[in-house]
C-alpha positions as CSV (number, residue, x, y, z in Angstrom):
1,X,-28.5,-26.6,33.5
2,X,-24.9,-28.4,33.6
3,X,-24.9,-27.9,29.4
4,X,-24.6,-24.4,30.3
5,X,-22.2,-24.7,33.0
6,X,-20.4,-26.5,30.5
7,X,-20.2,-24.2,28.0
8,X,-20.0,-21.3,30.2
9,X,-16.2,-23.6,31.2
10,X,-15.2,-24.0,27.6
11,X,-16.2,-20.6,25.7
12,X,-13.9,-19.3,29.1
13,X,-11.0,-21.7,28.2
14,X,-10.7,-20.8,24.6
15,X,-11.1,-16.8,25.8
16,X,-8.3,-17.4,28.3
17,X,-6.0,-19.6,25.7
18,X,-6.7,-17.1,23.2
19,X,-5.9,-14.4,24.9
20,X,-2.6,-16.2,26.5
21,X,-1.3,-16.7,22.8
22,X,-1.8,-12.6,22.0
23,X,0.0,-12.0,25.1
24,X,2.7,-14.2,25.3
25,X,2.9,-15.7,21.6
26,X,2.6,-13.1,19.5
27,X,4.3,-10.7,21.1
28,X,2.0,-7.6,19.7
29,X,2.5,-4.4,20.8
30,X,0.5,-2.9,23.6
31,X,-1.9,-1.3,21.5
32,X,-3.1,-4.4,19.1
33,X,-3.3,-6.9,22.1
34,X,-5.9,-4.6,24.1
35,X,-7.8,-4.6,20.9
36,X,-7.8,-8.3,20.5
37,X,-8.7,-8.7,24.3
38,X,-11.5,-6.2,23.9
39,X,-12.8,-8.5,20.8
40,X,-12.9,-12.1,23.2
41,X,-14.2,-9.7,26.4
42,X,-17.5,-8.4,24.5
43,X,-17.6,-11.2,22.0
44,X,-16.8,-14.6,23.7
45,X,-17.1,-17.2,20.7
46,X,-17.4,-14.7,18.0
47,X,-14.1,-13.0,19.0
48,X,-11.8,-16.5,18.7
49,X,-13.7,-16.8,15.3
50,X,-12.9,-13.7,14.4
51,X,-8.9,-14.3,15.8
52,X,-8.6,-16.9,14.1
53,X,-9.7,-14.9,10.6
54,X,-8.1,-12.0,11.2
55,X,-5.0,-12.0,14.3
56,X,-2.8,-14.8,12.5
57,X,0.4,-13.3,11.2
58,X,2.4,-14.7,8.0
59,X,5.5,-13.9,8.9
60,X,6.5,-17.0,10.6
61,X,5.9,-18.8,7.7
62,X,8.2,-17.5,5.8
63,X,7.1,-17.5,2.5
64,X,9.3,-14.9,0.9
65,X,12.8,-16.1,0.5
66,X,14.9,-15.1,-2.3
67,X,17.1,-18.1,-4.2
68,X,20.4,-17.8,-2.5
69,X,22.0,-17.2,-5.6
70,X,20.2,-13.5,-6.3
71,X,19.7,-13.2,-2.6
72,X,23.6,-12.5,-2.0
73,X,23.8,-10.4,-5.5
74,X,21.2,-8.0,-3.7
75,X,23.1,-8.0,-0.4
76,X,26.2,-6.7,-2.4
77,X,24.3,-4.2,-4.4
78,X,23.5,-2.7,-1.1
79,X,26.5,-3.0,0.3
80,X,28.3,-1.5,-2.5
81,X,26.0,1.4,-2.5
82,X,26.1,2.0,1.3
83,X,29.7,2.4,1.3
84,X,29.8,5.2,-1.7
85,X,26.5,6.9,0.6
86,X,28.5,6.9,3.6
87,X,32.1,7.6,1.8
88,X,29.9,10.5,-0.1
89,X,30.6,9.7,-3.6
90,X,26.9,9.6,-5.1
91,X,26.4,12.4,-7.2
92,X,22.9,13.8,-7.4
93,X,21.3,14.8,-10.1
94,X,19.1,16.9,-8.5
95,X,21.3,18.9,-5.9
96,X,18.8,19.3,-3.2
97,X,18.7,14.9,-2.9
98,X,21.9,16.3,-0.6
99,X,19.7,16.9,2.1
100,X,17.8,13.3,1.7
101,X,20.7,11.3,1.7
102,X,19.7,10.1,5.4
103,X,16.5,8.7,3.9
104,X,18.0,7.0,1.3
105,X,20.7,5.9,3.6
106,X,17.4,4.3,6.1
107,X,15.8,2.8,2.9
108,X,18.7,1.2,1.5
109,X,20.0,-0.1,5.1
110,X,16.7,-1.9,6.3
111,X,14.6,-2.6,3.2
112,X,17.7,-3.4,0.5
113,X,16.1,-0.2,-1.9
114,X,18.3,0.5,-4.2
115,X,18.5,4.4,-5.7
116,X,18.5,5.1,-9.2
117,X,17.9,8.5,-10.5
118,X,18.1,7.3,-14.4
119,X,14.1,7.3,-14.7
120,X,11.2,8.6,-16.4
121,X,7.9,9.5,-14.6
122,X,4.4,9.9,-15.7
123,X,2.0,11.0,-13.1
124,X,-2.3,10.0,-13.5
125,X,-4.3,11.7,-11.2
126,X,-7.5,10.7,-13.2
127,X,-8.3,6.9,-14.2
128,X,-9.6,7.1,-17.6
129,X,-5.9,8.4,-18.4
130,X,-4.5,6.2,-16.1
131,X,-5.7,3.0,-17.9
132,X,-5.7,4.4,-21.3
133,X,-2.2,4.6,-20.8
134,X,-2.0,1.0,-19.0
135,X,-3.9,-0.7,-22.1
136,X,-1.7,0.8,-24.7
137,X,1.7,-0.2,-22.9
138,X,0.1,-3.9,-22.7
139,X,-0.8,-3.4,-26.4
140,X,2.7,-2.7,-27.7
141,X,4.3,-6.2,-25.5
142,X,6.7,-8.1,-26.9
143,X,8.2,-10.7,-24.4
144,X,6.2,-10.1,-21.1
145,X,3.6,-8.8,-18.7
146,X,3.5,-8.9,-15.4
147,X,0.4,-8.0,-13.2
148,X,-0.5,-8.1,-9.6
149,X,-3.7,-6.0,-8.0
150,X,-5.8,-6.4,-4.9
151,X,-8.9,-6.1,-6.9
152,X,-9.9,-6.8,-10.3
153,X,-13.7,-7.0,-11.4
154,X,-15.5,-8.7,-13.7
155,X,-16.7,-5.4,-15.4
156,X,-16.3,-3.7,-18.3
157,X,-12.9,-2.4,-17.4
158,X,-11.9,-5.7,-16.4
159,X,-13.0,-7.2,-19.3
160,X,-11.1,-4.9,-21.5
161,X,-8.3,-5.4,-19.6
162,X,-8.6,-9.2,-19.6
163,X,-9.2,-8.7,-23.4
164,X,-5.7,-6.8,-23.8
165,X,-4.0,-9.5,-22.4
166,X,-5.4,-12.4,-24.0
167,X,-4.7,-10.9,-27.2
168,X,-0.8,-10.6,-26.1
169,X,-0.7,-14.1,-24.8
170,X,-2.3,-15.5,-27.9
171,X,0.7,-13.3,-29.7
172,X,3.5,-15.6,-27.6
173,X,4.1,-13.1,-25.1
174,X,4.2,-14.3,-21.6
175,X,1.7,-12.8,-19.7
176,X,1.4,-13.5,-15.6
177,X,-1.7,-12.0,-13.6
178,X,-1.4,-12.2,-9.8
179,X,-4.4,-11.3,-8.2
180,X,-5.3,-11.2,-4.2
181,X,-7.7,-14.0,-3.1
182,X,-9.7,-11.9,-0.9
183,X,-10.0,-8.8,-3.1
184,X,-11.0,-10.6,-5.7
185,X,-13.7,-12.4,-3.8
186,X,-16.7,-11.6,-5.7
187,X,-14.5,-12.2,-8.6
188,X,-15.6,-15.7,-10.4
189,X,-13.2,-18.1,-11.1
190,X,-14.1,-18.0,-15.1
191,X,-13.2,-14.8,-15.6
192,X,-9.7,-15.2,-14.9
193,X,-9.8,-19.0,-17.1
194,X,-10.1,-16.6,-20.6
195,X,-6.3,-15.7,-19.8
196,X,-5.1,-19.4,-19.4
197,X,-7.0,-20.5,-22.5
198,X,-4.6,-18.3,-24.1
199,X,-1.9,-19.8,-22.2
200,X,-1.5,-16.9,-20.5
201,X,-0.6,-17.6,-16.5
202,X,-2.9,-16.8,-13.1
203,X,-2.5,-17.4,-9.5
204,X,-4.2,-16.7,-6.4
205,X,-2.5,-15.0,-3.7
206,X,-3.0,-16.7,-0.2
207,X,-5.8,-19.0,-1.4
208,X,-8.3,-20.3,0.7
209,X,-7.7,-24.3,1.5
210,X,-11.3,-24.4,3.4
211,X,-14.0,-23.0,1.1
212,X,-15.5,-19.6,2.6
213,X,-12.8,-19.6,5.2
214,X,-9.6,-18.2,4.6
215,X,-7.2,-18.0,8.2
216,X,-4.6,-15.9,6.3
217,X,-7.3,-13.0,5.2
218,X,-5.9,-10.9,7.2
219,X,-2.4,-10.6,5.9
220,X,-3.4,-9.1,2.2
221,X,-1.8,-8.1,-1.1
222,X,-2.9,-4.7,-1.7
223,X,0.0,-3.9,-4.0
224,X,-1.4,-2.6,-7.5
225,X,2.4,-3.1,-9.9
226,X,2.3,-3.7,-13.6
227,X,5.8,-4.5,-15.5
228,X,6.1,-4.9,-19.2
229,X,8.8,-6.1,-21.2
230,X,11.1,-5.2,-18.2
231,X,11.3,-1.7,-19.2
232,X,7.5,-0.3,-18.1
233,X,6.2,-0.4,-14.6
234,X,3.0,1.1,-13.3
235,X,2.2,1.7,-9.4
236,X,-0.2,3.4,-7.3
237,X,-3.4,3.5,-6.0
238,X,-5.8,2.3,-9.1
239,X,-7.4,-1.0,-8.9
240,X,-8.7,-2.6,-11.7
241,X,-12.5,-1.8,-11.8
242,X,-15.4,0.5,-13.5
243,X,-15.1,2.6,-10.3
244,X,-11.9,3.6,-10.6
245,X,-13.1,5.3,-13.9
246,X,-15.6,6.8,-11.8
247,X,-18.5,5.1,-13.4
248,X,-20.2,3.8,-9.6
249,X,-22.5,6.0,-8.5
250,X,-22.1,5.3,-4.7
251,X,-18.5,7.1,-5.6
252,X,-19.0,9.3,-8.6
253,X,-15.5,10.3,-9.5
254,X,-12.2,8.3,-8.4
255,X,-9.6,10.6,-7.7
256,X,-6.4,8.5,-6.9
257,X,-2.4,8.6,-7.9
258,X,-0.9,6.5,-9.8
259,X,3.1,6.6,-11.5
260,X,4.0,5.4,-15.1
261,X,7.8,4.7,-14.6
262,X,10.8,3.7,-17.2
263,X,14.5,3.2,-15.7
264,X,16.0,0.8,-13.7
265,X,13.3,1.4,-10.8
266,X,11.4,-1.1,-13.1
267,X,13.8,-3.9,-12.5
268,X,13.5,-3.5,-8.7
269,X,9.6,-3.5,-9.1
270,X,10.3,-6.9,-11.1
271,X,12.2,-8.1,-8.3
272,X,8.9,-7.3,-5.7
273,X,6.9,-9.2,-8.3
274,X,9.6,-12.2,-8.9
275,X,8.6,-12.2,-5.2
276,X,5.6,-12.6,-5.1
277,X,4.6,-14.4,-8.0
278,X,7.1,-17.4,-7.1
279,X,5.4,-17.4,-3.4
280,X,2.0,-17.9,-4.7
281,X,2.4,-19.8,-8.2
282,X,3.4,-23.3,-8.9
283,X,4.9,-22.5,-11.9
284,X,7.7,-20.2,-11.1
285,X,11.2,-18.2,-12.8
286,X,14.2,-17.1,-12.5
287,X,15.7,-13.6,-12.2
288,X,17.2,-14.2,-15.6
289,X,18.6,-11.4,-18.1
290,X,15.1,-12.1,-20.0
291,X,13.6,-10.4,-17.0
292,X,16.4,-8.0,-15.6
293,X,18.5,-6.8,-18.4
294,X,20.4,-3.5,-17.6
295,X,19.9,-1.0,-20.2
296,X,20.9,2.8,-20.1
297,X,18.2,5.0,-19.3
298,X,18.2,8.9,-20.2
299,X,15.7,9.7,-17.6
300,X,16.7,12.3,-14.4
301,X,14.2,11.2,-11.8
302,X,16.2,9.7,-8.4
303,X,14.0,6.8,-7.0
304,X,13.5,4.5,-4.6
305,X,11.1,1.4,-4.2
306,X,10.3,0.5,-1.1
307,X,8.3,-2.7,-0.1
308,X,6.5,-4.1,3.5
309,X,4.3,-6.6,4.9
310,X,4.2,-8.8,7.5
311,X,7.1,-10.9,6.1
312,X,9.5,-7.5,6.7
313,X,11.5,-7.2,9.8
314,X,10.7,-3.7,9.8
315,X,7.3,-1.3,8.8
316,X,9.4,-0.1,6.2
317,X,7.2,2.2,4.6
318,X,5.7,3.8,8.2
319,X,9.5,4.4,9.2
320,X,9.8,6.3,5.0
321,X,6.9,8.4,6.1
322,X,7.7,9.4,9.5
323,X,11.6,10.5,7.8
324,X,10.5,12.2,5.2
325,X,7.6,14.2,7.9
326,X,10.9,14.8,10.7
327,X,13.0,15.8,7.6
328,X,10.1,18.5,6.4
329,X,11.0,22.3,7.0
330,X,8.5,24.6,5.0
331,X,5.4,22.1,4.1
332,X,4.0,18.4,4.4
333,X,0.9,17.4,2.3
334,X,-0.7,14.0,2.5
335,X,-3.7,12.3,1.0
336,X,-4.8,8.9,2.5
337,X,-8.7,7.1,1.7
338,X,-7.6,6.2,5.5
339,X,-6.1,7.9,8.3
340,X,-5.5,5.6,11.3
341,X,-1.8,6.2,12.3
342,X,0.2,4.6,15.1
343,X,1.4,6.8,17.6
344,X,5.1,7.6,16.2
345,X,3.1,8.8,13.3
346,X,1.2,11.0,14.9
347,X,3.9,12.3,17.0
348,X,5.7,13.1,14.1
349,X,2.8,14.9,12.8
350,X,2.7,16.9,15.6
351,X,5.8,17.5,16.3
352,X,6.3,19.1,12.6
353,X,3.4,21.3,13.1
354,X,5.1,22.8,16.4
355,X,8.3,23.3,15.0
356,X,6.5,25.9,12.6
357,X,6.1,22.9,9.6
358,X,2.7,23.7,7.4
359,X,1.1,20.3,7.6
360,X,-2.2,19.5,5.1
361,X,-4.3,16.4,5.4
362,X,-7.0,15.5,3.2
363,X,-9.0,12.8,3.7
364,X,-12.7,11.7,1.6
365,X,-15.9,13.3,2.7
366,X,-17.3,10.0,2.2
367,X,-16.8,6.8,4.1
368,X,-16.4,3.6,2.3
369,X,-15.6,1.6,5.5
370,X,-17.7,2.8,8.2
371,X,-15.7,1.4,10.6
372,X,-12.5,2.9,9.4
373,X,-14.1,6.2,8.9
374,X,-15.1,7.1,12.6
375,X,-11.5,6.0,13.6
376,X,-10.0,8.3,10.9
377,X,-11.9,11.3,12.2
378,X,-11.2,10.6,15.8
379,X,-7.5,10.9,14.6
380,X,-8.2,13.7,12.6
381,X,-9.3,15.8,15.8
382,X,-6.2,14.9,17.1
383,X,-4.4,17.4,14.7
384,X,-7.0,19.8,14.4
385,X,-6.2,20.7,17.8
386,X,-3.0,21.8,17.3
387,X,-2.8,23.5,13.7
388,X,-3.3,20.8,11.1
389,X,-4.8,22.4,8.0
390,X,-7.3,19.6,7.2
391,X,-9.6,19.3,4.3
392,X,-12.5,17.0,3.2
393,X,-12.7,16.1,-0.4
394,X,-16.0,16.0,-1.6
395,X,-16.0,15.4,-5.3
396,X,-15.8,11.5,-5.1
397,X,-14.0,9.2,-3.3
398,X,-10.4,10.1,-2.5
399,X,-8.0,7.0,-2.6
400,X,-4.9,8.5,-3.7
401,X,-1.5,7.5,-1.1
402,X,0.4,10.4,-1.3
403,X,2.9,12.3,0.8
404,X,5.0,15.4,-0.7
405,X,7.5,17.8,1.8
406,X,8.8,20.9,0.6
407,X,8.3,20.1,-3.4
408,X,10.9,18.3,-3.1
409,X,10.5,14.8,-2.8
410,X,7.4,12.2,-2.2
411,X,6.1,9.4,-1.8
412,X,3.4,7.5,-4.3
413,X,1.9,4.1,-3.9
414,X,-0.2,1.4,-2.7
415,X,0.1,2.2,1.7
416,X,-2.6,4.3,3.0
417,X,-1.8,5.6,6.1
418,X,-2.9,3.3,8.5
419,X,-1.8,0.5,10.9
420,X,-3.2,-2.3,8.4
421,X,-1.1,-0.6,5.6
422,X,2.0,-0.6,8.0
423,X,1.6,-3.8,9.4
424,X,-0.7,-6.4,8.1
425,X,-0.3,-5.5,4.1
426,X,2.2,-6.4,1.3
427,X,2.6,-2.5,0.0
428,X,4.6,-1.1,-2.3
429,X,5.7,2.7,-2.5
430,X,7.6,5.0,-4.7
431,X,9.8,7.0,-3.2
432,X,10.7,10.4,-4.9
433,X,13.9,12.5,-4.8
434,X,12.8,14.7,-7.6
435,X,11.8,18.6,-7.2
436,X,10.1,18.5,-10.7
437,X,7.5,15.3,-9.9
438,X,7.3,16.2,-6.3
439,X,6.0,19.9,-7.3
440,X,3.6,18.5,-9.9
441,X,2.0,16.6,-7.1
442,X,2.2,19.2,-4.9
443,X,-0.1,21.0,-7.3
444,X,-2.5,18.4,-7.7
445,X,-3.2,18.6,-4.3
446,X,-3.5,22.0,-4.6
447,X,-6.1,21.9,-7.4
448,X,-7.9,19.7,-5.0
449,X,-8.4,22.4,-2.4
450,X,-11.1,23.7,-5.1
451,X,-13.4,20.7,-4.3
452,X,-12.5,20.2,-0.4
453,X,-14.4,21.7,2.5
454,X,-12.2,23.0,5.3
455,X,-12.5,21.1,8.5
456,X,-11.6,23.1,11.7
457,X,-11.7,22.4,15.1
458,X,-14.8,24.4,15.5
459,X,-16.6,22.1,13.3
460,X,-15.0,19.6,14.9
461,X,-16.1,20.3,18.0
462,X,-20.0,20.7,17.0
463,X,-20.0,17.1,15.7
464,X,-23.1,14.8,17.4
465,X,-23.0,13.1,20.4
466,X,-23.6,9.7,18.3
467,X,-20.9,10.5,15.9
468,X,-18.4,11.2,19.1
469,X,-19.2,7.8,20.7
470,X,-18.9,6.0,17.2
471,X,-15.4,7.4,16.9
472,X,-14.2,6.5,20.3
473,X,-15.4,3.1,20.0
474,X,-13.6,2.9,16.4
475,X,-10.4,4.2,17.5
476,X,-10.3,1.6,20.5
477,X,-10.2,-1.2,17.6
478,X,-8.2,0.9,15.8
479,X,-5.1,-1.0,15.9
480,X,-6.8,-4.1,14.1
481,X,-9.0,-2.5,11.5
């Protein structure tokens, strides 16, 4: 009987020292550290495990430091900017950017984005297009390729893909493949060993030291970035995958967003890459002229790229979302996989629909995290209460990450809306200050509509008694999904 009492004493210590490091440690907010003390109250030993997994945060180890050198070139770039914002000497190129300059202004202040508005933009709302056009730009190389995805499979479009750049890195260019540890756990190791036979480059983003145990899992790369030659870059939503191509019956067709961009927004995508590459690989490089050469661009499209994770002082790409939903006067539209937002979010979401703002949501019909599901409809009955037009898309899986206000400009990338996007991720977004790309998005989602059913709050309301407790219980451990 003392062998219990015993353990009884120690499973209560860790609890208690556990849950003294969330509260006084870590410093969460209110809302994540109830989560976690829900976790060790209703699962004593399984909770710390799961702590341990999933509640560590990168950012004190900081991993992402720029070479002084290119650090303080950055710091004047952004300074030099700032000054002809606030001194208003940027001319736009489209004249209604005027009204956006506060966002830019945000963007450049506390992430270091830089604007251009010398680009080019494609926009793939289906995948076969999407990686046709991919394949082809890695097909017509000459000096590099640089990759980085959350998930790449072993399938037949992974193969192809893998077969694309083995070709180029047999050819001398330098190819480098990225690839997120966890994502790519049902990944094998071979599959990525084809590219470095070629003498092509790969590394593993936070690798696990401890086989089957990885205690920085929680803190993901879900950025999806390709640049080639320093003159292409893709970003979005696609991962690298036969399901993406809609080919997975559990899914059927993979509607997502994705951006094909030439301009000097590639070199700042380089830079996120540079990054990361050099925080994960033992074999890094420089921010040389090979890599960053300035070349005039004849495209019209203003840009920004702007970056997060837990190495950023600030959620950059929450804060983007909530100015461009305040800065909204006629119409907000947003697609997400997942809708878990924080509470500044949501006010801001509710505060445009009360000031008269038409605000559209549109999540998947379909889970493909159950967990993450019932939290995103408890949310979603938050806004169908006061006006929200919200619609669930029903032909597929809906992954696409974008945001669009008043045709005007928008937002594309790798950041669903949710608190692991904002917080816990490396993301990467595109921001647009373009009336042309924002209105062709805006009519994507408008084609949508055709294959969405309308969720009001009358349906809402009808929902099971199950399905209600499911979502309360989801949205307690929202915060840490």
């Amino acid at each position: 009987m003392w062998i219990v009492h015993l353990l009884f004493y120690i499973v209560f210590a860790i609890d208690v020292l556990t849950a003294s490091v969330i509260i006084f440690v870590e410093r969460e907010n209110a809302a994540v550290t109830w989560a976690w003390l829900m976790v060790l109250l209703f699962v004593p030993i399984g909770g710390f495990i799961l702590y341990l997994l999933f509640g560590q945060h990168v950012s004190r180890f900081r991993l992402y430091r720029l070479h002084s050198r290119n650090s303080d070139l950055a710091r004047q770039l952004v300074e030099v900017q700032r000054e002809r914002l606030e001194q208003g000497h940027l001319n736009y190129r489209d004249p209604v950017t005027k009204e956006y300059e506060n966002l830019i202004h945000m963007n450049l202040t506390a992430a270091s984005s830089i604007y251009t508005q010398d680009n080019d933009v494609s926009v793939y709302t289906d995948g076969k297009m999407k990686f046709e056009a991919l394949l082809a730009a890695i097909r017509e190389a000459v000096d590099h390729i640089h990759l980085e995805y959350y998930i790449i499979r072993a399938d037949r479009l992974g193969q192809r893909l893998m077969d694309a750049l083995v070709e180029r890195a047999k050819a001398g260019v330098t190819v480098r493949l990225l690839y997120d540890t966890v994502g790519c756990a049902w990944t094998p190791r071979s599959f990525f060993r084809q590219l470095e036979d070629a003498g092509g480059e790969v590394a593993a983003f936070f690798p696990s030291r401890i086989p089957y145990v990885n205690f920085r899992m929680n803190n993901r790369n879900h950025r999806k970035v390709v640049i080639i030659d320093g003159k292409i870059a893709f970003i979005g939503g696609f991962n690298i995958g036969d399901e993406y191509l809609g080919e997975v019956e559990r899914f059927g067709y993979w509607r997502d967003t994705h951006l094909r961009i030439e301009g000097s927004a590639v070199l700042e995508l380089q830079a996120i890459f540079l990054i990361d590459w050099n925080s994960a690989s033992t074999r890094p490089f420089e921010p040389d002229e090979r890599y960053f050469a300035l070349r005039r661009h004849s495209g019209s499209v203003g840009m920004q790229v702007v970056s997060s994770g837990p190495d950023s002082d600030w959620e950059q790409i929450r804060n983007t979302y909530i100015r461009m939903i305040y800065a909204a006067k006629r119409t907000v539209y947003i697609q997400t996989p997942y809708f878990i937002p924080d509470e500044s979010l949501l006010t801001a979401l509710k505060t445009a629909v009360l000031s008269g703002v038409d605000v559209h949501v549109m999540l998947p019909e379909k889970p493909d995290h159950r967990w993450v599901f019932w939290a995103s409809r408890f949310y979603l009955g938050e806004l169908l209460r006061i006006g929200v037009k919200c619609y669930l898309y029903r032909n597929g899986f809906l992954h696409a990450k974008t945001v669009v206000v008043d045709r005007a400009i928008a937002s594309v990338g790798t950041a669903n809306i949710d608190i692991r996007s904002f917080k816990l991720n490396f993301e990467v977004n595109a921001i647009l200050y373009d009336q042309g790309i924002a209105g062709e998005l805006a009519r994507a989602f408008e084609r949508d509509l055709a294959v969405c059913d309308v969720m009001t709050w009358d349906k809402y309301r009808r929902r099971s008694r199950m399905t209600k407790i499911a979502e309360s219980c989801a949205r307690l451990l929202s915060p840490i999904l």
